[in-house]
C-alpha positions as CSV (number, residue, x, y, z in Angstrom):
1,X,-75.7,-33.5,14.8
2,X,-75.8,-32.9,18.2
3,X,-79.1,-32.5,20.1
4,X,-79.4,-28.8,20.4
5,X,-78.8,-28.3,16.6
6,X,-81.6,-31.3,15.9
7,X,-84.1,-29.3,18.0
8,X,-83.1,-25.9,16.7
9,X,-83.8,-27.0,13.2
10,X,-87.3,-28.7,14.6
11,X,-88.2,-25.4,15.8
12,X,-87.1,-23.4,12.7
13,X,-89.4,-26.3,10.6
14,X,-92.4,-25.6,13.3
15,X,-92.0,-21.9,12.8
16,X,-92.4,-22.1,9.2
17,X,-94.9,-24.0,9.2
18,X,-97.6,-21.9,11.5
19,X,-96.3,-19.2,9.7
20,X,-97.8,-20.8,6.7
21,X,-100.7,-21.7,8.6
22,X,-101.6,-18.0,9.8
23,X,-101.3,-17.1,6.4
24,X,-103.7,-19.6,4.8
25,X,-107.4,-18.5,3.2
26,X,-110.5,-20.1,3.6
27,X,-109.6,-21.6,0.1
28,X,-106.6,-22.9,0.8
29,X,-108.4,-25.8,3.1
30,X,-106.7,-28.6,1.9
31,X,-102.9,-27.2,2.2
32,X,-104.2,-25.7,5.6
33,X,-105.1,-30.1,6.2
34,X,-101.6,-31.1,5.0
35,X,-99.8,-28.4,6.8
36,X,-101.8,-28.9,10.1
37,X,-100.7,-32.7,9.9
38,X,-97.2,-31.8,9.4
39,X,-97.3,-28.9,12.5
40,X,-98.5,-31.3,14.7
41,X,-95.7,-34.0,13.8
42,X,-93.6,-31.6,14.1
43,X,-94.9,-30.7,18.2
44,X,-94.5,-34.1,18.8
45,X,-91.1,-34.6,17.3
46,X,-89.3,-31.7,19.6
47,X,-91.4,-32.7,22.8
48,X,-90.0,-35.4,22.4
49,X,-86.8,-34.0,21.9
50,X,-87.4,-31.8,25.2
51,X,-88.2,-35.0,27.3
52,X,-85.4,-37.2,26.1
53,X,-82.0,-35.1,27.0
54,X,-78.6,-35.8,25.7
55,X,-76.5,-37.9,28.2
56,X,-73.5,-38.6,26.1
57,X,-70.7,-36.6,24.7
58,X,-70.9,-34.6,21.5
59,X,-69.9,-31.6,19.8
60,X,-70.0,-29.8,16.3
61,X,-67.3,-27.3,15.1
62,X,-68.2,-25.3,12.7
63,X,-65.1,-23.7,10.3
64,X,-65.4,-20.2,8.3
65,X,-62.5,-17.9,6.6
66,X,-59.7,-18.7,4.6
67,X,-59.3,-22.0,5.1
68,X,-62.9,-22.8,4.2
69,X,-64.4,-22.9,0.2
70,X,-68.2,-21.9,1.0
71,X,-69.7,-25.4,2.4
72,X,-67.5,-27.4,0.2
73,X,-64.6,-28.1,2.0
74,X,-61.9,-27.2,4.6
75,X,-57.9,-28.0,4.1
76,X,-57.2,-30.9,4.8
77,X,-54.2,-29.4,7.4
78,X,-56.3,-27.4,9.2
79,X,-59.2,-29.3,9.5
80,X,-57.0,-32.1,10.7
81,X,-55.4,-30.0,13.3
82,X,-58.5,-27.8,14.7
83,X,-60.1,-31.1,15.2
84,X,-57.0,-32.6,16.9
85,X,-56.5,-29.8,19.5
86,X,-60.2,-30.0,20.4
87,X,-59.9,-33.3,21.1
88,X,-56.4,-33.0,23.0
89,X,-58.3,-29.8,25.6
90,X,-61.6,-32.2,26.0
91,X,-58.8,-35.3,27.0
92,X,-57.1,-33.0,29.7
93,X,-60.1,-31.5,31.1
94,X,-61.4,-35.2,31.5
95,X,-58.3,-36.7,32.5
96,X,-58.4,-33.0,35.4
97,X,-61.5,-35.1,36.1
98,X,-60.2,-38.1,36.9
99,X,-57.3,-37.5,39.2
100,X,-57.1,-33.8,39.8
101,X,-54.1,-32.7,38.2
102,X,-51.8,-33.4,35.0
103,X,-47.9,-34.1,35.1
104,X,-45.8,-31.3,33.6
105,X,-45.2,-33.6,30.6
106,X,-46.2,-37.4,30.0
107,X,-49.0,-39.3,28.7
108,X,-52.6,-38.4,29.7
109,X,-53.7,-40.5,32.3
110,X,-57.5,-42.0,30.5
111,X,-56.6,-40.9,27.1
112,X,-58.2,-44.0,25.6
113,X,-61.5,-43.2,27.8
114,X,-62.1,-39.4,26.5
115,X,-61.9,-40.3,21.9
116,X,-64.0,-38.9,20.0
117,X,-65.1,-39.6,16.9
118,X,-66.0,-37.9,13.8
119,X,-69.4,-39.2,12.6
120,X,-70.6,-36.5,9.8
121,X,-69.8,-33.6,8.1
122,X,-71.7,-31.0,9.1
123,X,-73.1,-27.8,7.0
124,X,-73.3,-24.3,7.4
125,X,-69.8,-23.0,6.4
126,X,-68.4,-26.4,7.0
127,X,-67.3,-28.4,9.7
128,X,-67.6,-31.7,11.9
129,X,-70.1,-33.4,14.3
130,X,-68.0,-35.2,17.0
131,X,-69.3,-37.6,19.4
132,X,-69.1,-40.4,22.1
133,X,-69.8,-44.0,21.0
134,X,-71.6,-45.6,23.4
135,X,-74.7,-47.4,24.1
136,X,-78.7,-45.8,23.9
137,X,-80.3,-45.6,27.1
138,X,-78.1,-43.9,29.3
139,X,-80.2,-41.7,31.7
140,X,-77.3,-39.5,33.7
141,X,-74.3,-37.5,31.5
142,X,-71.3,-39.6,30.7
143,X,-68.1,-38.8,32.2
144,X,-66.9,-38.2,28.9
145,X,-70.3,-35.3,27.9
146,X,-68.9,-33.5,31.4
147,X,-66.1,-32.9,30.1
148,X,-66.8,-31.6,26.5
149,X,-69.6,-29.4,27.6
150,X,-66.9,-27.8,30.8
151,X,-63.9,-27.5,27.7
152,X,-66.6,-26.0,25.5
153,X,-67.3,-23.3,28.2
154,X,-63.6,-22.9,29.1
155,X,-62.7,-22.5,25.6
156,X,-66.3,-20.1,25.1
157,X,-65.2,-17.7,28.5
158,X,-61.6,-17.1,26.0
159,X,-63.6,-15.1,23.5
160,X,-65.3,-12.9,26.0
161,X,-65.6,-9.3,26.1
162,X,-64.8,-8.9,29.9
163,X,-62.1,-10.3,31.7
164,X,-64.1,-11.4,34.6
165,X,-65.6,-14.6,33.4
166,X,-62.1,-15.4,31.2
167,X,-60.1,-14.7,34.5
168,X,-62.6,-16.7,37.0
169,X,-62.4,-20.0,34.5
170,X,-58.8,-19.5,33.8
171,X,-57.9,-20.1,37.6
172,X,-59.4,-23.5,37.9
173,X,-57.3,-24.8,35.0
174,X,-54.4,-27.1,34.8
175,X,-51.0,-25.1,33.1
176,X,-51.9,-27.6,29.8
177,X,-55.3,-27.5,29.2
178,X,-54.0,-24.0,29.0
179,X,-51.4,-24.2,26.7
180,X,-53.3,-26.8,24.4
181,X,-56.4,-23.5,23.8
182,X,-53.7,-21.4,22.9
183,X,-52.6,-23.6,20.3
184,X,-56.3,-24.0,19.1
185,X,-57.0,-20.2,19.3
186,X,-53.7,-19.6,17.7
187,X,-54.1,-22.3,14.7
188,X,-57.6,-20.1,14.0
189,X,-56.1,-16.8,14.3
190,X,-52.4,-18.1,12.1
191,X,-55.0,-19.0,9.1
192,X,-57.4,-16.0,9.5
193,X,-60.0,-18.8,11.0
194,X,-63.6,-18.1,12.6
195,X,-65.5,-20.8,14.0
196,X,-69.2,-21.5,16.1
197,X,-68.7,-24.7,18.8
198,X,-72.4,-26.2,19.5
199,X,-71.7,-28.4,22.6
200,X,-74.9,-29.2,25.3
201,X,-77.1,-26.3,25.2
202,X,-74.0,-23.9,24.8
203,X,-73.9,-22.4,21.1
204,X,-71.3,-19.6,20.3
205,X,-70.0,-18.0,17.5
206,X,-66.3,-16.9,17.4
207,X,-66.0,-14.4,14.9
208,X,-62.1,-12.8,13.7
209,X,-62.6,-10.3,16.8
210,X,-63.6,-13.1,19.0
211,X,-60.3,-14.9,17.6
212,X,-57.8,-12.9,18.5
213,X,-59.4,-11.6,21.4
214,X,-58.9,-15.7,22.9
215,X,-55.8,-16.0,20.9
216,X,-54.6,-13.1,22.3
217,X,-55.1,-14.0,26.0
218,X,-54.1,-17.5,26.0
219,X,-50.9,-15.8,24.8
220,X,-49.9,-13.6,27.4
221,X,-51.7,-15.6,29.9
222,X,-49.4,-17.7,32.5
223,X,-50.5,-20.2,36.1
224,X,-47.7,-20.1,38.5
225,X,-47.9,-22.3,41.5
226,X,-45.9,-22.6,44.8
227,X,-45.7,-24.1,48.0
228,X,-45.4,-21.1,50.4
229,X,-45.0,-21.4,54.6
230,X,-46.5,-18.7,56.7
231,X,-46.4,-18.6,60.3
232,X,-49.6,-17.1,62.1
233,X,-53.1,-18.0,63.5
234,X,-55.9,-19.8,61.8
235,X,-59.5,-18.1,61.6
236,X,-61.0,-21.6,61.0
237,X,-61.0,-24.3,59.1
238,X,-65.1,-25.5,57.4
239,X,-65.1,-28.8,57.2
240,X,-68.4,-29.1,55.2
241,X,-67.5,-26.1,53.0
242,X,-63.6,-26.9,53.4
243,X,-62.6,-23.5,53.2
244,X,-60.3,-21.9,55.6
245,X,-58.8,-18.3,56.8
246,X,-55.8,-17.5,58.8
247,X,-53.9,-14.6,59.3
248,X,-50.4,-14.4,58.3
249,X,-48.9,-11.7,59.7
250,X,-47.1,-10.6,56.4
251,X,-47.8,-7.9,53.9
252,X,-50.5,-10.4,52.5
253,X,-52.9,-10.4,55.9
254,X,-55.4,-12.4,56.0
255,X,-55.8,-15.0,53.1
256,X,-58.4,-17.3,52.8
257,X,-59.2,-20.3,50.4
258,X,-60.3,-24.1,49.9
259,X,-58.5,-26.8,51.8
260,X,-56.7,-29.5,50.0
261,X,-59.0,-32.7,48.9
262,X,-56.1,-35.0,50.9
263,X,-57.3,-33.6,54.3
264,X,-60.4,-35.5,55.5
265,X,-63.0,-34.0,57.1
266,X,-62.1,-35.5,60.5
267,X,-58.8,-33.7,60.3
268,X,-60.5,-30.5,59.5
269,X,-62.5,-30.8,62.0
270,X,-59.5,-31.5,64.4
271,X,-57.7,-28.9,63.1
272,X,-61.0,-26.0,63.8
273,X,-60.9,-27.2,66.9
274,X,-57.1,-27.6,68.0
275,X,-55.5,-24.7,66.1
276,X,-57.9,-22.1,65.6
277,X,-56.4,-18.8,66.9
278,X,-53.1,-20.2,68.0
279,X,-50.0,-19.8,66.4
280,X,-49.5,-22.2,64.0
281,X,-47.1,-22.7,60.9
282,X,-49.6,-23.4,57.4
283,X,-48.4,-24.7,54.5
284,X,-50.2,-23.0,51.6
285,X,-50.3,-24.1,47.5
286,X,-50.8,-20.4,46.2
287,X,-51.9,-20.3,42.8
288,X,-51.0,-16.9,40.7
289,X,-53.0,-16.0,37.4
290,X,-50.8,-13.7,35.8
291,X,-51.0,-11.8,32.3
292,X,-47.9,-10.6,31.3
293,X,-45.6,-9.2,34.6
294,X,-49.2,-8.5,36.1
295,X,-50.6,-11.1,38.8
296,X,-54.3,-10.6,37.8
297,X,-55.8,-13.5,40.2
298,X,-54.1,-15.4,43.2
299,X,-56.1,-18.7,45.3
300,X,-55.0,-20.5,48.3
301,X,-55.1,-23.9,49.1
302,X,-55.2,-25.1,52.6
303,X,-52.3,-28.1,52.6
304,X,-51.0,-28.6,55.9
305,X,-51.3,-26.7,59.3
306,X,-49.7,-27.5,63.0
307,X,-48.4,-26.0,66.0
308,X,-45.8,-23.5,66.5
């Protein structure tokens, strides 16, 4: 179970048992005796909790709907699957990690370094408690922990009511980590599937709205990338922030963005100082966010700028 579900059922246990203190008579002494003991095991058990923080990787997914009988069991098929395409969006995200970007097809570079594994069944519907096997001990977050608890928030920020949060993580992924959450959110939504994900401290519920609301998205959802020249003057170019503006002179304007990691800051720097408001030809990755036809978010990256 991971560490946020351990406490929360601490706290439930602690709850119930000053509730059962507050309501205890003078008469009652002894229980009040046993039930004081057990409160104040029960304080030391979650500050402990509180002062000991999860630093490796785990997860629990949590099944409801039709393919689920009570908190008996879950088909085999779709348990197999929803567990599969978990695991293949928490490999991509920390194999992003690792180098930056994912081939259009291929094996995932660190595949081996991101498995999970299933170590219990979990209750309440039914479901599974993934996590990393590693040594005790570990004081900072595993690579591996980074990257569940950033999928669990990129696959949480698909069932949202606005767009705004959905649209802000959407532009920072990789075309598939995308496709692989619309094959989850579309498994759910094919077998009339709700699910909670309990990852770090995040803990959300994905009712049938919540389904196809994700499913939904990821469907009509599209990145489209391109190398694009413009001729014009540079703003300037931050090399601490790395961010750049330059004027275009086309219909776009002025654009502004990051700079690409493969410029140093001594180029940058160069660059601020060499180029700013002359006339200078940029090479520019733009990055388009588009639902349906519509282009709903566009970035700029910096990639190479020189004289004209």
């Amino acid at each position: 179970m991971s560490a946020k579900l351990e406490r929360d059922f601490v706290a439930a246990d602690l709850s119930a048992v000053e509730g059962l203190l507050g309501s205890m008579r003078e008469k009652d002494s002894l229980t009040a005796l046993g039930l004081e003991s057990r409160r104040d095991e029960l304080r030391q058990t979650l500050a402990t909790m509180v002062a000991e923080p999860e630093t490796h990787a785990s997860a629990a997914l949590f099944f409801s709907g039709r393919p689920v009988v009570a908190n008996r069991g879950i088909e085999t098929e779709f348990g197999t699957a929803a567990v599969d395409k978990f695991q293949d969006v928490v490999t991509k995200v920390f194999a992003l990690h690792q180098t930056g970007s994912l081939g259009q097809r291929g094996t995932i570079p660190g595949k081996d370094l991101a498995k999970l594994h299933i170590t219990n069944v979990v209750h309440g519907s039914f479901g599974f408690r993934l996590e990393e096997l590693v040594s005790q001990g570990t004081i900072v977050d595993s690579e591996l922990k980074l990257a569940v608890d950033e999928a669990s928030r990129l696959m949480e920020r698909f069932g949202e009511v606005d767009d705004e949060p959905f649209e802000a993580a959407v532009e920072k992924l990789d075309d598939r980590v995308l496709g692989t959450i619309r094959e989850f959110f579309d498994l759910l939504r094919s077998n009339n599937a709700a699910f909670r994900l309990v990852a770090g401290e995040l803990d959300r519920s994905f009712d049938r709205h919540a389904v196809e609301r994700a499913a939904e998205r990821a469907r009509v959802t599209t990145l489209h990338e391109e190398l694009v020249e413009f001729e014009g003057q540079l703003n300037g170019a931050l090399r601490d922030t790395r961010i750049f503006e330059y004027r275009t002179g086309t219909d776009r304007g002025t654009i502004s963005g990051k700079i690409d990691p493969e410029l140093s800051a001594e180029e940058i720097a160069g660059i601020n100082r060499e180029l700013s408001d002359q006339d200078s030809r940029a090479t520019v990755r733009i990055k388009q966010v588009r639902r349906g036809e519509k282009v709903s978010r566009e970035m700029f990256t910096l990639v190479k700028i020189e004289a004209r």
